[in-house]
Steps between C-alpha positions, in 0.01 A plus 500: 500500500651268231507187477809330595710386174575106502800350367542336190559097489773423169575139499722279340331185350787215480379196252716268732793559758785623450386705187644834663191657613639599838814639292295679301294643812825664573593626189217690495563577817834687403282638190283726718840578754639646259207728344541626872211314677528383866498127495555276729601082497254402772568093454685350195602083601795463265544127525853499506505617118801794449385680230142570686703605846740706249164653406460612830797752465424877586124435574375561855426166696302516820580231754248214521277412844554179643242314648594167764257210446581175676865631575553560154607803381349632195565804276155731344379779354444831758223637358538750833875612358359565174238726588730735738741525255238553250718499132279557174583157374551184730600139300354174671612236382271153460172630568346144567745437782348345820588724809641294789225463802535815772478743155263762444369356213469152368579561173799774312244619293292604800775713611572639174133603497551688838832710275226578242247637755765750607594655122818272518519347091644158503709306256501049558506252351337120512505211302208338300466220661405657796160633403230322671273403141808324361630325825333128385593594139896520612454238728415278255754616251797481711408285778553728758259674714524893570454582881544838464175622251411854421099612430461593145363829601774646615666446232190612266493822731841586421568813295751350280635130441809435324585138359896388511579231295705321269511172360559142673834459329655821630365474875623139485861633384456802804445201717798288369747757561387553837306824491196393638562185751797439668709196298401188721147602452563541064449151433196427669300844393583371164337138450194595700339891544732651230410255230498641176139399525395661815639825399279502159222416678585792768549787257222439293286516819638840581453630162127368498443685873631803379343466152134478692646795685564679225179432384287646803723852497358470128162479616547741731649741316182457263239541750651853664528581154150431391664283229211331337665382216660158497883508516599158364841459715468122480237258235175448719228317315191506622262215365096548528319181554125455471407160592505346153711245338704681320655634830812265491620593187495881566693402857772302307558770228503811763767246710711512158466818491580614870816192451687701221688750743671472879244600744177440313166475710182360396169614630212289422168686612121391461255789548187391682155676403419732746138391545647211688378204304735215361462474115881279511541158559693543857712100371620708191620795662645306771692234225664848359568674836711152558637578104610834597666413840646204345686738240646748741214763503214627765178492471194758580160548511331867526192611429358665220293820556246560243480875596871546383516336220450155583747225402705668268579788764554315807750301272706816398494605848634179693753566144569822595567419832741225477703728239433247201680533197279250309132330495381226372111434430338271308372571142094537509253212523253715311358453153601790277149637479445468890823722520349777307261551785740395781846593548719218694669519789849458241386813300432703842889386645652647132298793528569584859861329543728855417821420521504131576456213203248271461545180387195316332506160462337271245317193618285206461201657714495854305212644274265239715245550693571494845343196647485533914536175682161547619150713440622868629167475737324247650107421382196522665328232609186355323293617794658837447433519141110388552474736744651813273263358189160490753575902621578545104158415429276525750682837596372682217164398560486600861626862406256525263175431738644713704594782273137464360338482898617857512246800407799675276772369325841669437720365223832581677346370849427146269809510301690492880282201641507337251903504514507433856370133386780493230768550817354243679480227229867574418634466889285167500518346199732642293528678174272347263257493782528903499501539110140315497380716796624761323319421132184397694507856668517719227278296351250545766569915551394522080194266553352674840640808575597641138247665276359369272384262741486106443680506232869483385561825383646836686273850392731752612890473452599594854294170612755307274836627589423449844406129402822467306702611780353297765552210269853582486565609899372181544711277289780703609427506881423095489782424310721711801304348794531153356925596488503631847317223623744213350774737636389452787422117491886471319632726786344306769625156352811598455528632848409112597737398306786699648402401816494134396849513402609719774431257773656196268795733506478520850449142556776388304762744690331398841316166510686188688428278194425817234422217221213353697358808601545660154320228359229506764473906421429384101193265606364732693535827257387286198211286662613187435522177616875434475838647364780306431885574370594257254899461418681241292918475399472592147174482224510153439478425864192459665347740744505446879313679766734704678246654741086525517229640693122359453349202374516345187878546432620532136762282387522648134423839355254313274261416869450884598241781382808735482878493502754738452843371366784673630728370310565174335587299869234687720125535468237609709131405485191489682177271501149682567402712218606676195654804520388832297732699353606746775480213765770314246733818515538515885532110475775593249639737790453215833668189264804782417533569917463179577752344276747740648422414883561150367791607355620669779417181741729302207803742521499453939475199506823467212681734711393314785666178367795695352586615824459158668719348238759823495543408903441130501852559207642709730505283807594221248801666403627673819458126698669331182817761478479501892555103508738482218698775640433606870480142617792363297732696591515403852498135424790554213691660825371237737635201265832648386584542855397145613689361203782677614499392850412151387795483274780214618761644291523855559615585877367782629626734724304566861410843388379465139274162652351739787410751212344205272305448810401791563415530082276232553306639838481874290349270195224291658381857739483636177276219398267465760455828490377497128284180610341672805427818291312302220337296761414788680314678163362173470349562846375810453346468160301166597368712815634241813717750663311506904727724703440454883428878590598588829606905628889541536703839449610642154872535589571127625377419164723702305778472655501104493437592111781713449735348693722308163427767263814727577465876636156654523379760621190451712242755696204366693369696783485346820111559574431393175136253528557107511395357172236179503711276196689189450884552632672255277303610183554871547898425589480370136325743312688762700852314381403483144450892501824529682662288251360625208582852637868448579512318135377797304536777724866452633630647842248749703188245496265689765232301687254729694181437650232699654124582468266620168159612495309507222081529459450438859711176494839494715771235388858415592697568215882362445668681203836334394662794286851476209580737313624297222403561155113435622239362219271739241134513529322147360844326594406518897195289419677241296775440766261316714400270218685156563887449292515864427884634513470858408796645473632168742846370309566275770504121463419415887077499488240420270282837529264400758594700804247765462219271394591288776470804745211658372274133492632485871432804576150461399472222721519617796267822426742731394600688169821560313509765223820668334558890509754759361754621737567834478803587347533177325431143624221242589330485838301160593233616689347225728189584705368275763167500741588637834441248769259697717403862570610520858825593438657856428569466128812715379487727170742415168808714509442821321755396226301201417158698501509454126 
C-alpha cells in the first residue's frame, strides 16, 4: 500500500507588516483557481484593509469555528471543516497565531501541520519577527516584545518560502494613506515600530534568514547530488592556524578578504595532530580564537589524521565541507634546503585545493625553523639514564657468559640476544643508551662467536652481512623504541595537562569564589608554595595583590620563580620553584584562564553597580517628576481655591463657594492619598509592615474593597475556605487591583475567586480580570516596580498601586503575579494560604482554569 502523499507548506515571508504578504497569499491563491485547482480560503484576517477583502472575491471561504473562553467569543481556524471538505490547496493565514484556550491545538501552525498530514498543500503567511531565534533581536530593535513566536523549524521544514518586501519609504507611504492601519492609529505606527529605522533593520533580517536558507537548499542540493566540488555562492575564507605567531596576521588578511563582499564568512581552523600531543602554545591559539571572534568569524579545531593525509587533508576537507571559495595558509617556516626533502603543509593545500584558491601569505616567522614553546618530549630522569647506561654495558657482558656457558653457539641465536639487550637499554635509558649496547654487541658477536676467533676480523662473508645488519636493526629499532617511548611519556603528560585545565575550567564555571579556588588548583598542579594575581591601573602603576593562595605572597613580578604576564595590567606568578619548559606552557595556559575568571568577576560586579545606579536613577527620577508634578498639582488646586474663597472683593455665589469647597476636599483626598501610598512603599521596602492575621471569609473582604470603585462584576462561591490574613491589608491590596483594573481595563472588571492546586499545594486564588489593552511580556514584571505608569496618562497617582499591593501582599503570606487574559487584557492573580483544611474547598471556575 502507498504511502499517503503529504501536503506541501508555501509561505509568504513578510520583512515587516503590512508588506502584503497575506495579499499576496491570495493572489496566488487566484493563480492556481484559475489553472483549475480546487482551493479553498480556510482563514484569511483582513484587518479591515479593502483591497485584501476585495482579494477575497470569487475564492471559496469556509466559515471559521468559534471557541467561548471566559464569555468571550472568539473566531479560529476549523482544522475539522478543512479536512471534510478536503480542497487541493487551503490558505492560512499568520501561521504563528496563538489559538484561543478550548482549541485543538495551541498553536496555527500545529493545525496547519494536521492539513499537511492529510495531502491538503497549504499557502500562509507570517511575519519575521515572529520567529523564535530573532524574538530578543526585534525586541531590542523596536522595543516591543512578540507574544506570538513561531519555531524556526517549521519554517526550515517548509517546501518553499517566499520573501515580500519593499522598502521603508514605500510601506511608510502604504501606511500614510491608510492601507495598512486605520487613520487614528497612522501617526503613532509612524514615530515608533514603522521608523524608517526599524524597517531597515527588519528587511535586512529577512533577507539574511532566507539568504542562510538559501544556503542549506544549496548544500543540500550538493550532497543528493554527490557534488564534491565547491560551489562558491557566497566568499568563505577559511584561515589555517598553527599555533605560531604569525597567526594574527593571516586572521586579519583572510578577515579583509572575507569583508570585500555582502555575506562573507570567515572560518578560522587549527588542525590538531592526531597522536594527541600539544606541540601549540594553548595562550596563542586562544589570543587568536578571541582575534577571529572579535572580527566576525568562527573558530574550529579538528583533528588531523595522519592516515589521510595529515594536516593538509583534514584542512581541504573541513574546506570542502564548509563550501570555501578561498584559503589562506601561511608561507613555509622551512629553510629552502629542508623543503627539498619536506613538502609543507602550504605546498600540500595548493596541490590538493582543486577548485578553491589559496592564499599564501608572507611573514616575519617564514623560512625559520620552527621553534616549539617547549621540548616535544619530556626527559628521563638521571636515575633513568644511569640505569639505561649500566644494562648498556654490563648487558653485553652478561650475554656473552652466557652465550659462551652454552656447548654450541649459533650466530643468528647470538645476533637475537644480543638485540634483546639493545630493546631493553632503549625502553630504559634511551637512545644513546641503545646505540652503545648496540656497538658493544656486535662488537662482542665478531670477538666470540665469529671466526676467526679473538680477533677483529669476519672469515666468511655471510658472518659479516649478518653483523652489518644487526648493527643496523639495532640502530633502527632503538632509535623507534626510544620515539614510542617519549610518545608515550608526551601522551601521558599531556593527558595531565588536559585534565589540569579541565577541572580549572570547571572550577571557574562552578566554584562559589572561582578566583580562590582557581588559584588554589595552580598551587596544587605546580607544587608550589603560593600563587598570586598581581594587577595594577596602567604600567607605571604599581602592582597590587588582587588575590593569593600560600605563603610567601609576591608583591612584584620581580619576587616569584615564575610569572606569566597577561597583558601589560595583569600578571600571574608563583613562588616555589622554577618551572621547565613544558611546566611554563600550561602556566602560560592557567595565568590566560585565570585572567578571564577575573575578568569575568570584574564585568558582574560593573553590571552589578550599573544596575544599582540604573535603579537608584530611576527611583530618583520617578520620586522627583512625581513631587514636582503629582504632588503639585493638588496643592496648585488646593491654593487657588482657598485664595478664592478667601478673597474680600469678589462675592461669590452659594453654589460656585460649595464647589470651591468641595475643590478643596477632592484636592487634599487626592493628597493624602499620594502621602499614604509613598508612606506605605516606604513601609514595605524597610520591612515593618506586621499584619494581625486572624481567619475571616474572602467575600466580606472584597466586597468592602470594591464597594467605591464603580460596577464590578464579582464571583466567589459560597463554600469557598476562610482565609488566615490581615482584613484591612488585603481590603487594600484588593482595592489597588480594583483600581488599577477599572483604570486600564474600563467597564467589565471581573473578580472571581475559587481554589488552585498545584504540586500537591492547594491555595485560594482571587483573579481580578480587564480586558483592556493588557501589558506585553517583560512589561508585567516592570509594573510592580514602584512609579511605573505604563501606558497610565492619568495625573491622579504616582505609580505605586501595584508595588504597594504586591509588598502587602507579601506580607501577609500571599503572592500577586500578572497574567494574560485571554482574548486581550491583564488578570491580577492574587493567591492566599487557606486558613485550615477542614473545610470543603471549592474548584476555580472552568473559564478561569487558565
Amino acid at each position: 500500500m502507498d504511502e499517503k502523499r503529504r501536503g506541501r507548506l508555501r509561505v509568504f515571508l513578510g520583512a515587516a507588516p503590512g508588506v502584503g504578504k497575506t495579499f499576496a497569499a491570495l493572489d496566488e491563491a487566484h493563480r492556481r483557481a484559475e489553472r483549475g485547482t480546487d482551493v479553498v480560503v480556510a482563514l484569511v484576517e483582513c484587518h479591515g484593509r479593502e483591497k485584501t477583502e476585495a482579494q477575497l472575491r470569487g475564492l471559496e471561504v469556509l466559515p471559521r469555528r468559534t471557541v467561548v473562553h471566559r464569555g468571550i467569543e472568539v473566531a479560529e481556524l476549523d482544522v475539522e471543516a478543512v479536512l471534510a471538505r478536503h480542497p487541493q490547496v487551503a490558505v492560512v493565514d499568520e501561521l504563528a497565531h496563538t489559538n484561543a484556550p478550548g482549541s485543538g491545538n495551541a498553536k496555527r501552525w500545529q493545525d496547519v501541520h494536521e492539513i499537511l498530514d492529510a495531502g491538503i498543500d497549504v499557502v500562509s503567511t507570517v511575519n519575521i519577527q515572529h520567529l523564535e531565534s530573532l524574538n530578543d533581536v526585534v525586541e531590542h530593535i523596536t522595543g516591543i516584545e512578540q507574544k506570538e513566536t513561531l519555531p524556526d523549524a517549521v519554517l526550515r521544514a517548509a517546501d518553499q518560502v517566499q520573501l515580500v518586501d519593499m522598502t521603508p519609504e514605500a510601506l511608510q507611504r502604504r501606511l500614510s494613506h491608510g492601507n495598512v492601519y486605520a487613520a487614528d492609529r497612522v501617526d503613532a505606527a509612524l514615530s515608533n515600530y514603522f521608523r524608517t529605522g526599524n524597517l531597515t533593520a527588519l528587511r535586512e533580517l529577512a533577507l539574511l534568514w532566507l539568504a542562510d536558507r538559501v544556503d542549506e537548499g544549496l548544500e543540500r542540493y550538493r550532497a543528493q547530488q554527490g557534488i564534491e566540488v565547491t560551489w562558491p555562492a557566497r566568499e568563505r575564507v577559511v584561515v589555517a592556524l598553527t599555533g605560531g605567531a604569525e597567526g594574527a596576521t593571516l586572521v586579519r588578511r583572510a578577515a579583509r578578504i572575507a569583508g570585500r563582499g555582502a555575506g562573507g564568512e570567515l572560518h578560522a581552523v587549527h588542525v590538531a595532530s592526531g597522536d594527541g600531543l600539544v606541540r601549540t602554545s594553548p595562550a596563542r591559539l586562544a589570543e587568536q580564537r578571541a582575534l577571529v571572534e572579535d572580527l566576525g568569524g568562527v573558530y574550529h579545531q579538528v583533528v588531523g589524521d595522519p592516515v589521510r593525509g595529515g594536516v593538509a587533508e583534514s584542512l581541504l576537507e573541513f574546506a570542502r565541507g564548509v563550501n570555501a571559495s578561498q584559503i589562506v595558509v601561511g608561507a613555509s617556516r622551512h629553510r629552502p634546503i629542508a623543503s627539498l626533502f619536506r613538502r609543507g603543509v602550504g605546498d600540500a593545500v595548493v596541490r590538493g585545493s582543486g577548485a578553491i584558491d589559496v592564499l599564501v601569505v608572507t611573514h616575519e616567522e617564514q623560512a625559520r625553523p620552527f621553534r616549539l614553546p617547549g621540548p616535544a618530549r619530556a626527559t628521563l630522569s638521571p636515575n633513568r639514564r644511569a640505569l639505561g647506561w649500566v644494562l648498556a654495558v654490563a648487558g653485553p657482558a652478561v650475554v656473552t657468559a652466557a652465550l659462551l656457558a652454552l656447548p654450541t653457539q649459533d650466530l643468528a641465536t647470538d645476533l637475537l640476544s644480543f638485540l634483546v639487550v639493545v630493546v631493553g637499554a632503549a625502553l630504559v635509558g634511551g637512545l644513546w643508551p641503545a646505540l652503545a649496547a648496540a656497538l658493544l654487541g656486535s662488537f662482542a658477536v665478531n670477538w666470540f662467536f665469529s671466526p676467526p676467533y679473538h680477533q677483529l676480523a669476519i672469515a666468511q662473508p655471510t658472518n659479516a652481512v649478518a653483523l652489518v645488519v644487526f648493527l643496523l636493526v639495532a640502530v633502527a629499532l632503538s632509535s623507534t623504541v626510544d620515539k614510542a617511548a617519549g610518545r608515550l611519556r608526551d601522551a601521558e603528560r599531556s593527558r595531565a595537562e588536559s585534565e589540569a585545565l579541565s577541572v580549572l575550567t570547571r572550577t571557574a564555571l562552578l566554584a562559589k569564589d572561582p578566583l580562590e579556588e582557581a588559584l588554589r588548583h595552580t598551587r596544587e598542579t605546580f607544587s608550589v608554595d603560593s600563587v598570586t594575581l598581581l594587577e595594577r591601573e596602567d604600567v607605571r602603576a604599581p602592582w597590587a595583590v588582587v588575590a593569593a593562595t600560600g605563603d610567601p605572597v609576591c608583591v612584584q613580578p620581580g619576587d616569584a620563580d615564575a610569572e606569566v604576564v597577561v597583558d601589560d595590567t595583569t600578571c600571574l606568578v608563583l613562588r616555589g620553584r622554577l618551572l621547565g619548559a613544558d611546566d611554563r606552557r600550561v602556566f602560560e595556559a592557567f595565568g590566560a584562564q585565570i585572567a578571564a575568571v577575573r575578568q569575568r568577576q570584574r564585568l558582574r560586579a560593573e553590571a552589578a553597580q550599573v544596575r544599582r545606579l540604573e535603579e537608584g536613577d530611576a527611583v530618583r527620577g520617578a520620586l522627583l517628576t512625581a513631587v514636582s508634578h503629582d504632588l503639585r498639582t493638588p496643592l496648585a488646586t488646593l491654593k487657588a481655591s482657598l485664595d478664592s474663597l478667601r478673597a474680600k472683593d469678589i462675592d461669590l455665589p452659594e453654589d460656585v463657594r460649595d464647589e470651591l469647597l468641595a475643590e478643596v476636599g477632592n484636592s487634599a483626598d487626592r493628597l493624602q492619598a499620594l502621602i499614604d501610598d509613598l508612606l506605605d512603599l516606604t513601609r514595605v521596602r524597610s520591612g515593618v509592615v506586621e499584619p494581625h492575621l486572624v481567619v475571616v471569609d474572602l467575600d466580606e473582604v472584597v466586597h468592602a474593597a470594591v464597594r467605591d470603585t464603580g460596577p464590578v462584576d464579582v464571583r466567589i462561591p459560597l463554600d469557598l475556605p476562610p482565609v488566615s490574613t490581615d482584613p484591612g491589608l488585603l481590603q487594600r491590596v484588593v482595592a489597588n487591583l480594583v483600581q488599577n483594573a477599572v483604570r486600564h481595563g474600563g467597564s467589565g472588571v471581573e473578580v472571581v475567586a475559587g481554589v488552585a492546586t498545584e504540586d500537591a499545594r492547594r491555595t485560594v486564588r482571587l483573579l481580578v480580570v480587564d480586558h483592556g489593552p493588557g501589558l506585553p511580556g517583560a512589561a508585567k514584571e516592570r509594573a510592580f516596580t514602584p512609579f511605573q505608569r505604563l501606558g497610565d496618562r492619568s495625573t491622579a497617582g504616582l505609580g505605586l498601586g501595584l508595588a504597594v499591593a504586591r509588598g502587602l501582599a507579601e506580607a501577609v503570606g500571599g503572592r500577586l503575579d500578572a497574567e494574560d487574559t485571554p482574548g486581550g487584557g491583564l488578570t491580577m492573580v492574587l493567591e492566599l494560604p487557606p486558613a485550615g483544611h477542614t473545610h470543603e474547598l471549592a474548584e476555580l471556575p472552568e473559564k478561569m482554569d487558565a
